[in-house]
C-alpha positions as CSV (number, residue, x, y, z in Angstrom):
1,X,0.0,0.0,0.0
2,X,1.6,3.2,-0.8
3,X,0.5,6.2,1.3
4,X,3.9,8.2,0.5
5,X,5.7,7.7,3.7
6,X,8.7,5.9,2.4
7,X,9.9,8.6,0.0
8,X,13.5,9.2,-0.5
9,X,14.1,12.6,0.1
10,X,17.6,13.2,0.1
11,X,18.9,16.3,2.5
12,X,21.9,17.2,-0.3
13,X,20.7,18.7,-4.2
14,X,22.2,17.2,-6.7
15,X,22.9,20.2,-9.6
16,X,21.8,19.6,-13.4
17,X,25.5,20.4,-14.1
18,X,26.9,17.0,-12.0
19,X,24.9,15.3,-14.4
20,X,25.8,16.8,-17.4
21,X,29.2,16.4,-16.6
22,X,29.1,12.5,-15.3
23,X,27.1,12.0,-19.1
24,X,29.9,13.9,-20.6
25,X,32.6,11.0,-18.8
26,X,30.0,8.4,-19.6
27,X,29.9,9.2,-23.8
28,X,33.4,10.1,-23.7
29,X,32.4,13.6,-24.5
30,X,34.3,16.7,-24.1
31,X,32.3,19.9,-22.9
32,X,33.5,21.7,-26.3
33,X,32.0,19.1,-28.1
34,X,28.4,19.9,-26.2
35,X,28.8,23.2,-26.6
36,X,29.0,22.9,-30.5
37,X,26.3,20.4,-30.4
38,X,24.0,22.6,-28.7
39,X,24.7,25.7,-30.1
40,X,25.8,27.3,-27.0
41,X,29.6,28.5,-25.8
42,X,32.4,26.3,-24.5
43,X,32.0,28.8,-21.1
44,X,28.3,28.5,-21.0
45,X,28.8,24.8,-20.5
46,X,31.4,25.1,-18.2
47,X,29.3,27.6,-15.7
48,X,26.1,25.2,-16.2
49,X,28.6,22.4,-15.0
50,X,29.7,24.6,-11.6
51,X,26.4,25.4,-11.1
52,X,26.5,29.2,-11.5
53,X,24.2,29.3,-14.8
54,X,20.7,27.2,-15.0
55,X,19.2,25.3,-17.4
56,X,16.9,27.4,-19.5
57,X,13.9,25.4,-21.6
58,X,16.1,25.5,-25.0
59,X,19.1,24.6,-23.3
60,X,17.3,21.7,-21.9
61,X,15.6,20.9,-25.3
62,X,19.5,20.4,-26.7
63,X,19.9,18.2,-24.2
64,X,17.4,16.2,-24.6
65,X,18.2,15.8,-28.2
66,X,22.2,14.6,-27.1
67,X,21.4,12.5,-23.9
68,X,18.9,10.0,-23.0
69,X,16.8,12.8,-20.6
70,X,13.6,14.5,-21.7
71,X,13.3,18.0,-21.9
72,X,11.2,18.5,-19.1
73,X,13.7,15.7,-16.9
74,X,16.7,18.6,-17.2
75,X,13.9,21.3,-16.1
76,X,13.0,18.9,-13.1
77,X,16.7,19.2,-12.4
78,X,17.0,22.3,-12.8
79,X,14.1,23.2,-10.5
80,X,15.5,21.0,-7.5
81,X,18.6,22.6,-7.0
């Protein structure tokens, strides 16, 4: 019976940028190569990874296209951290 008490509600956030950077490591990807796939610059990429820029709808659209995460999946990310 699921009533929602046994919901995993970690007390850390994990930012959008830790996983574009562990899918980066995973494909073998370098974050110039995103940055030309997704039509946005090398240092774009790079603050999105630190977390000091956020995940905007078409930014998360160009992900979407590259990695195996919907669109709205990078917005949910975005939105937790």
């Amino acid at each position: 019976m699921a009533n929602g008490m046994n919901q995993y509600s970690p007390d850390y956030t994990v930012l959008p940028g830790d996983h574009i950077e562990e899918l980066l490591e995973l494909h073998g990807m370098s974050q110039k190569e995103l940055a030309m796939r997704t039509g946005v610059t090398l240092k774009h990429i790079n603050t999105v990874i630190k977390g000091n820029a956020r995940i905007t709808p078409d930014f998360a659209h160009s992900l979407a296209m590259i990695f195996d995460y919907s669109a709205e999946m990078w917005m949910s990310f975005q939105s937790r951290s």
